[in-house]
N, C-alpha and C positions, 0 to 999 in steps of 0.2 A: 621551394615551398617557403611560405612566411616562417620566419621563427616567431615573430606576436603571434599569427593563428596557432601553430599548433603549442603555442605556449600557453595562449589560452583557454584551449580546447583539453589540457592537460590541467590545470584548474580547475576547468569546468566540472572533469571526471571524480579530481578530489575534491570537491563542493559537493556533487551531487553523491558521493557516497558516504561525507560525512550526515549532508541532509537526510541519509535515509534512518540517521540515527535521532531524530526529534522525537520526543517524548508520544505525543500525538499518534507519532506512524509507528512506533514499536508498541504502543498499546495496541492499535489497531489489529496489526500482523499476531501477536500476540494470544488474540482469541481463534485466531485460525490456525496457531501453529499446536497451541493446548488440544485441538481437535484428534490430530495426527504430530504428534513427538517425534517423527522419525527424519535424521538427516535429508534424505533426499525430497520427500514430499516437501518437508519444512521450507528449501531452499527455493524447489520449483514454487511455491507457494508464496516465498518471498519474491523472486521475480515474477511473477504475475504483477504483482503489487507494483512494482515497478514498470513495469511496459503500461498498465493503465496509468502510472504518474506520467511516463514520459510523453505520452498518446496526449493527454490534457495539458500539458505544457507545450509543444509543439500545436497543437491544433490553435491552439488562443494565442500564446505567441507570436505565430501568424499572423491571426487573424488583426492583431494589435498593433502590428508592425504595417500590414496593410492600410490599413484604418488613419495609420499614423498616430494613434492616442493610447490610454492609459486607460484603468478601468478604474471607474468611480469609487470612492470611497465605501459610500454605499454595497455595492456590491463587494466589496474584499470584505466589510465585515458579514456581511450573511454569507458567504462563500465558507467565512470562519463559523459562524453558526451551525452551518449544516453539519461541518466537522464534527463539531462539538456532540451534535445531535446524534450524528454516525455514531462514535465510540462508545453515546450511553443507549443504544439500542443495538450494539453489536455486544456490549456487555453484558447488559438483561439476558440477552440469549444464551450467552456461555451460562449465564446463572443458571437460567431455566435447563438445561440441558445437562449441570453440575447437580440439580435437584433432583433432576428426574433420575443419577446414575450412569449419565455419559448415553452413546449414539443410540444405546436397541440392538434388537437383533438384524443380524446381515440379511439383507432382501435382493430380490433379483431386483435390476433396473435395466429399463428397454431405450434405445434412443435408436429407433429406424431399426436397422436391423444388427444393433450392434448392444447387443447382450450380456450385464456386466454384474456383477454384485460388490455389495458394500451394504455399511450400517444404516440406517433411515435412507432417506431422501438428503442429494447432495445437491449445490446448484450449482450447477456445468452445463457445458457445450460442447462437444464434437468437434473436431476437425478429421474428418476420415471416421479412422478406427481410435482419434485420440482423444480424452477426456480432458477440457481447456478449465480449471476451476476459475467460475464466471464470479462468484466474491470476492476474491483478493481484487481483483480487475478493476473492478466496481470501488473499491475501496480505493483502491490508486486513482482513477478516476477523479475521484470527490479530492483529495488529499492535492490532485496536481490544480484541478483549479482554484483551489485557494491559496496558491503558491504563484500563479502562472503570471498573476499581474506583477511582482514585486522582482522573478528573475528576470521577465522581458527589458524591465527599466535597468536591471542589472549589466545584461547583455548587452544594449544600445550606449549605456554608458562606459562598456571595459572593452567593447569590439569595435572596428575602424566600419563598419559598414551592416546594415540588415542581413545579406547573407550569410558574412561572418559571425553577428547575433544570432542567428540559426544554428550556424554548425556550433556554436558556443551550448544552443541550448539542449542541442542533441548528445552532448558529450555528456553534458550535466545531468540529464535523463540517464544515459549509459551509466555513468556514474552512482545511482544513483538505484539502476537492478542489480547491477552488481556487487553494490553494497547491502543490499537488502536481503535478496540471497546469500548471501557468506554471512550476514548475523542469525538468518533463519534458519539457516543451514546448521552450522554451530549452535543455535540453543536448542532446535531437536535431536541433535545427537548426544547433548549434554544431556535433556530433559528423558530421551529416549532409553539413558541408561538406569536413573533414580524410577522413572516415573512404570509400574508393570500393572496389568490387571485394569478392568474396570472402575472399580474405586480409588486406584490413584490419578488415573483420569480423571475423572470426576472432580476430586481434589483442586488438581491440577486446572481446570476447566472454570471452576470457581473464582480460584485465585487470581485468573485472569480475567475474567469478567468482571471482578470488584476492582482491579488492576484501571481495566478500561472506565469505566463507570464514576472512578474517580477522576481520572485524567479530561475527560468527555466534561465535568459538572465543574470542573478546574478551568480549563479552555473556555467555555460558552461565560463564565463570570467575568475572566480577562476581557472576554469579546464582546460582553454587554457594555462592561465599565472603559473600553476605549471612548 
């Protein structure tokens, strides 16, 4: 086996677990972790986040590397816009929901015939019998394509070949869940011990939402004034 590839590829994994520490993507995860406090949901919660970065990093990546081009200047900055936009409309909602006293009372919830309850209305998906949380998803999603153009150029530049920019960029996604997971992880187990009752939720939910909201109205300034 190459030692450049898989020295690269061991890079790529510390790169992409460091990235999952951006200010940006820890607000974001943030107001979904203030929901549910608790290690494990927290972690799964934070890997989600990361399989939709990786998913949008690999999809464009691709696609770019096919193409043979770069994405427009243009589009990296609204790409950064929408970001911006995401964190101050994923914040508002922790607000609202920190005003109203955290989720509500626990409801039955139907998906085909698979019968589950929780607090309000959540937004998920099924896999079988399993409940896939389709926000975090969605957040990594948005979060990978504003990244996707800047690590493709990165890859083609540090890898002997497009393939190998692939598996570079696949490591750096691995990288990159599994680092989002182990921070999410750890602060709902932290959060999960301080944080009890409805109204420290609440609390909680707030502080993360103004968390976001700031970060969100911070980011979109940078991103105008580029």
């Amino acid at each position: 086996m190459d030692l450049g590839l898989v020295t690269g590829c061991l890079l790529g994994v510390a790169l992409g677990a460091r990235h999952a520490l951006e200010p940006d993507h820890l607000a974001a995860v943030s107001t979904l972790v203030a929901e549910r406090p608790r290690p494990r949901q927290a972690a799964l919660l934070g890997a989600m986040w990361g399989l939709g970065h990786t998913l949008s990093l690999v999809v464009v990546g691709a696609a770019l590397m096919l193409a043979r081009g770069e994405l427009p200047d243009g589009t990296v900055r609204a790409a950064e816009g929408v970001v911006a936009l995401m964190l101050i409309v994923l914040g508002a909602r922790s607000l609202r929901l920190a005003w109203r006293g955290g989720d509500g009372p626990a409801v039955p919830h139907r998906h085909g015939g698979v019968v589950h309850v929780h607090p309000a209305a959540r937004d998920h998906v099924h896999l079988g019998r399993r409940a896939i949380a389709l926000r975090p998803l969605l957040i990594g999603l948005v979060h990978g394509l504003a990244g996707s153009g800047g690590l493709t150029a990165l890859a083609l530049a540090e890898m002997p070949g497009p393939g190998a920019a692939m598996i570079y960029i696949g490591a750096f996604g691995a990288g990159s869940i599994a680092g989002m997971a182990a921070v999410s992880g750890v602060v709902g187990a932290s959060l999960g011990r301080v944080v009890t009752g409805a109204r420290g939720r609440a609390v909680l939910m707030g502080a993360a939402g103004a968390l976001s909201v700031a970060v969100g109205v911070a980011w979109g300034a940078v991103t105008l004034a580029a």
